[in-house]
TIRO-2110 file (N, C-alpha, C; in Angstrom, 1 decimal):
// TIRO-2110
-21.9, 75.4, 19.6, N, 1, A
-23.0, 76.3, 20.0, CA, 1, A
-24.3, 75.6, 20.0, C, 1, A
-24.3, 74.3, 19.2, N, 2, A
-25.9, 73.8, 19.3, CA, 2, A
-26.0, 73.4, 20.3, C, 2, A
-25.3, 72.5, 21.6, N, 3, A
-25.8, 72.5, 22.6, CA, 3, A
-26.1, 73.4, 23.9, C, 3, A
-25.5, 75.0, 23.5, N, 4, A
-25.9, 76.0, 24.2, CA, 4, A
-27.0, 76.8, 23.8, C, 4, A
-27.9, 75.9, 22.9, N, 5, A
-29.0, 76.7, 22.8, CA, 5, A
-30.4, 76.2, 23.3, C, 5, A
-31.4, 77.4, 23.4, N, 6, A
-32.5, 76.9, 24.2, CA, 6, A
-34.1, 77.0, 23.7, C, 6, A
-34.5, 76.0, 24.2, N, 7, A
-34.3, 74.7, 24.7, CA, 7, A
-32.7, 74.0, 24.6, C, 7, A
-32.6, 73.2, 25.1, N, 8, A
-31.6, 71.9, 25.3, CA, 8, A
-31.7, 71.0, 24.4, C, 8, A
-30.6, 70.5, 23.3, N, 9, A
-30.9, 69.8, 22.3, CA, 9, A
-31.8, 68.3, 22.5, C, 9, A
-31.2, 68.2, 23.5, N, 10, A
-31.1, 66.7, 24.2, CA, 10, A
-32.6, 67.1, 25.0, C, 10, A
-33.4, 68.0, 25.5, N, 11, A
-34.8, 67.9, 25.6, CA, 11, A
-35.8, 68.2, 24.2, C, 11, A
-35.2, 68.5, 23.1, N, 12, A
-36.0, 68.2, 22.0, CA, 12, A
-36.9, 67.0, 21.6, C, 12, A
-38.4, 67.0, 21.0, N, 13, A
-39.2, 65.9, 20.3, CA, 13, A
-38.3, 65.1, 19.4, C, 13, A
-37.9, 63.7, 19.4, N, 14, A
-37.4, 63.2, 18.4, CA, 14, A
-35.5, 62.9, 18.3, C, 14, A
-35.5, 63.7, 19.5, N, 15, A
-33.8, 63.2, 20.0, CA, 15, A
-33.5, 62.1, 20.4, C, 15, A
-32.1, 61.6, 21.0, N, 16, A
-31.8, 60.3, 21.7, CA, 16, A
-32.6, 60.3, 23.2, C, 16, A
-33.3, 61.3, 23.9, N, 17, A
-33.8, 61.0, 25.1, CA, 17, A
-35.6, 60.1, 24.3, C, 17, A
-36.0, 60.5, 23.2, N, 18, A
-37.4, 59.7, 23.1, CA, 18, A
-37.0, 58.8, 22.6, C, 18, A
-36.0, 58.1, 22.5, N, 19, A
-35.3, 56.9, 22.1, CA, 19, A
-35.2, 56.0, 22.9, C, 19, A
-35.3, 55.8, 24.1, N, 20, A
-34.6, 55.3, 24.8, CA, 20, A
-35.3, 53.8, 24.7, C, 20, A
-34.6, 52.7, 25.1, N, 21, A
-35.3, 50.9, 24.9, CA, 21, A
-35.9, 51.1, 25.9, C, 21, A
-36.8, 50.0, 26.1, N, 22, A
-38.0, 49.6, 26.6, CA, 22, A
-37.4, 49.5, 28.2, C, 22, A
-36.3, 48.8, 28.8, N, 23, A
-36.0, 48.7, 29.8, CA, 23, A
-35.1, 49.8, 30.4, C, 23, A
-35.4, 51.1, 29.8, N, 24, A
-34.3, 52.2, 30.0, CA, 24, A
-33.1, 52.3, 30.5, C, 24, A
-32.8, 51.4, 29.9, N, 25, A
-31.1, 51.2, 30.5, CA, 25, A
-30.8, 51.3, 28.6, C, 25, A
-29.2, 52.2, 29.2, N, 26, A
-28.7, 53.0, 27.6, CA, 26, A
-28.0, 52.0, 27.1, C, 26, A
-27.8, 51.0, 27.2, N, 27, A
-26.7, 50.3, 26.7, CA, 27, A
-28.0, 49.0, 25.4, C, 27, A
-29.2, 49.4, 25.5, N, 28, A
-29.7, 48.8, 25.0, CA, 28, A
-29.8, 47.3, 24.8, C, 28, A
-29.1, 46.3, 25.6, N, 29, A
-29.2, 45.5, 26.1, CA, 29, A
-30.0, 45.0, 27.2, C, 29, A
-30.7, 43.3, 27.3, N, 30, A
-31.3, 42.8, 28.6, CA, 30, A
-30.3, 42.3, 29.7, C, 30, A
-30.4, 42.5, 31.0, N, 31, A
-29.6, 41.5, 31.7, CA, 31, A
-28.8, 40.8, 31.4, C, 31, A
-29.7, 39.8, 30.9, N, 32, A
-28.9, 38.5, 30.7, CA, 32, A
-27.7, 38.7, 29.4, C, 32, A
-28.2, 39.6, 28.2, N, 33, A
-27.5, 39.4, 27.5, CA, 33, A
-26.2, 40.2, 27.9, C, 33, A
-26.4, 41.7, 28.4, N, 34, A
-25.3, 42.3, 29.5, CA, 34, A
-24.4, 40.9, 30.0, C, 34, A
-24.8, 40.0, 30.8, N, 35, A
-23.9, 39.4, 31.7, CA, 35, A
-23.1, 38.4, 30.7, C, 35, A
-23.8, 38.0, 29.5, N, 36, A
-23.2, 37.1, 28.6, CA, 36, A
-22.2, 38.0, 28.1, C, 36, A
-22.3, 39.1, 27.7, N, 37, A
-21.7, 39.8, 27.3, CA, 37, A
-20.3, 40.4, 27.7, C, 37, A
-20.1, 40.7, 29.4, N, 38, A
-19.2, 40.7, 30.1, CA, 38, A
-18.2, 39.6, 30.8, C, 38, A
-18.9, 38.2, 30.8, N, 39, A
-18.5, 36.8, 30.9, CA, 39, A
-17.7, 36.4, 29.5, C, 39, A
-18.3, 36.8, 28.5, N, 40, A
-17.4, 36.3, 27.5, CA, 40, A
-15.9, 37.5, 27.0, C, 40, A
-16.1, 38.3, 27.9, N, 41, A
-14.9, 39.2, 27.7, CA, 41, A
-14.1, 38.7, 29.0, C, 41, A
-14.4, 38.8, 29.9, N, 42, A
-13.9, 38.9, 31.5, CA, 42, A
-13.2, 37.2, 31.5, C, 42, A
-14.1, 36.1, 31.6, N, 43, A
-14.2, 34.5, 31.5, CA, 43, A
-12.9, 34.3, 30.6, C, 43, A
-12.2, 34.5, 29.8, N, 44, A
-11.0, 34.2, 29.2, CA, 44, A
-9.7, 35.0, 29.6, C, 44, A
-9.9, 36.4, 29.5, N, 45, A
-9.1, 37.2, 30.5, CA, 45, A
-8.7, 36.4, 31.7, C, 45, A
-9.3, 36.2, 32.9, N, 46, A
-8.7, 35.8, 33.7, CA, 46, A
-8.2, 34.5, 33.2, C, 46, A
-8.7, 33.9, 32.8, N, 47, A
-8.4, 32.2, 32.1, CA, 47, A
-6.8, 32.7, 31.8, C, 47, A
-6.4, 33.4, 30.7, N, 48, A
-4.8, 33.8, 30.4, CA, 48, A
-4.0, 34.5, 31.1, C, 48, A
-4.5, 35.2, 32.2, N, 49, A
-4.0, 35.8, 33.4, CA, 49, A
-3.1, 34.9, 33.6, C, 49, A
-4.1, 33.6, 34.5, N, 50, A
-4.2, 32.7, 35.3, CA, 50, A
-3.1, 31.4, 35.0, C, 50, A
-3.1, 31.5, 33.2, N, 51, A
-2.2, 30.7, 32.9, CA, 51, A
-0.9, 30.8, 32.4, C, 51, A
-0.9, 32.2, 32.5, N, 52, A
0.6, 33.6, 31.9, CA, 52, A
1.2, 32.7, 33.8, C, 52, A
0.4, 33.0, 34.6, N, 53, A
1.4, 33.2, 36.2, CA, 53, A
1.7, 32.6, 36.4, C, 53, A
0.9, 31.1, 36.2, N, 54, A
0.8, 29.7, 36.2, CA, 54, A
2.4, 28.9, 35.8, C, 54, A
2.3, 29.3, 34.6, N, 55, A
4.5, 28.9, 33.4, CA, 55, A
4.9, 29.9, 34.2, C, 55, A
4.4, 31.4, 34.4, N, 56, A
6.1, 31.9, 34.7, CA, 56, A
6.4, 31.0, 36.2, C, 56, A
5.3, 30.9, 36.9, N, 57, A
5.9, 30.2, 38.7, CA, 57, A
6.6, 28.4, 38.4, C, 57, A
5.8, 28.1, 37.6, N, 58, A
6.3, 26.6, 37.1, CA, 58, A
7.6, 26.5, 36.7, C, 58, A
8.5, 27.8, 36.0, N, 59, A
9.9, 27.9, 35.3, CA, 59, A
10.5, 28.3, 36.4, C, 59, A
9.6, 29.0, 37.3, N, 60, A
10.6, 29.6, 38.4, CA, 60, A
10.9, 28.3, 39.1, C, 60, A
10.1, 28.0, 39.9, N, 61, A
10.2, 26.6, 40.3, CA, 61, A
11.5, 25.0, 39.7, C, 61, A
11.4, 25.1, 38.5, N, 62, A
12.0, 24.3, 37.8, CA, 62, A
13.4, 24.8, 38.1, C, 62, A
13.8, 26.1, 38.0, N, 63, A
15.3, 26.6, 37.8, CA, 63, A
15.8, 26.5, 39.7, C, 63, A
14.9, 26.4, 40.2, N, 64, A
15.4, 26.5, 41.6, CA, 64, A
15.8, 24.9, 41.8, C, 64, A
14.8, 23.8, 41.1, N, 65, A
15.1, 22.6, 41.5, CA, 65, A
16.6, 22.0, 40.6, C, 65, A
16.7, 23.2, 39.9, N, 66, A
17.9, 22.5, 39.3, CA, 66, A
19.6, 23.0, 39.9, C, 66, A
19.4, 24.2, 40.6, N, 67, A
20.3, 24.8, 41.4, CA, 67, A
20.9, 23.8, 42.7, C, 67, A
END
């Protein structure tokens, strides 16, 4: 019920909307640290993707040349 009342909690003095960082983006991060931040998640992911597909085609390969 507190958010159906009026005013709107979230247009109140002193809530998360007069909070917001300096570059108003909610994640409170800059750019750069954003992109470091998704590179260091993403950048190994595909790296084990890449090397999971890598052995299983290498094993496939192997068993064909032994047939």
């Amino acid at each position: 019920m507190f958010f159906l009342s009026i005013p709107q909690a979230w247009h109140l003095v002193g809530t998360w909307s007069e909070q917001l960082p300096n570059e108003t983006n909610l994640i409170g991060m800059s750019q750069l640290e954003l992109m470091m931040t998704l590179h260091s998640i993403f950048v190994p992911l595909v790296l084990v993707i890449f090397t999971y597909f890598f052995i299983k085609l290498s094993k496939e390969e192997k068993k064909k040349m032994k047939v």
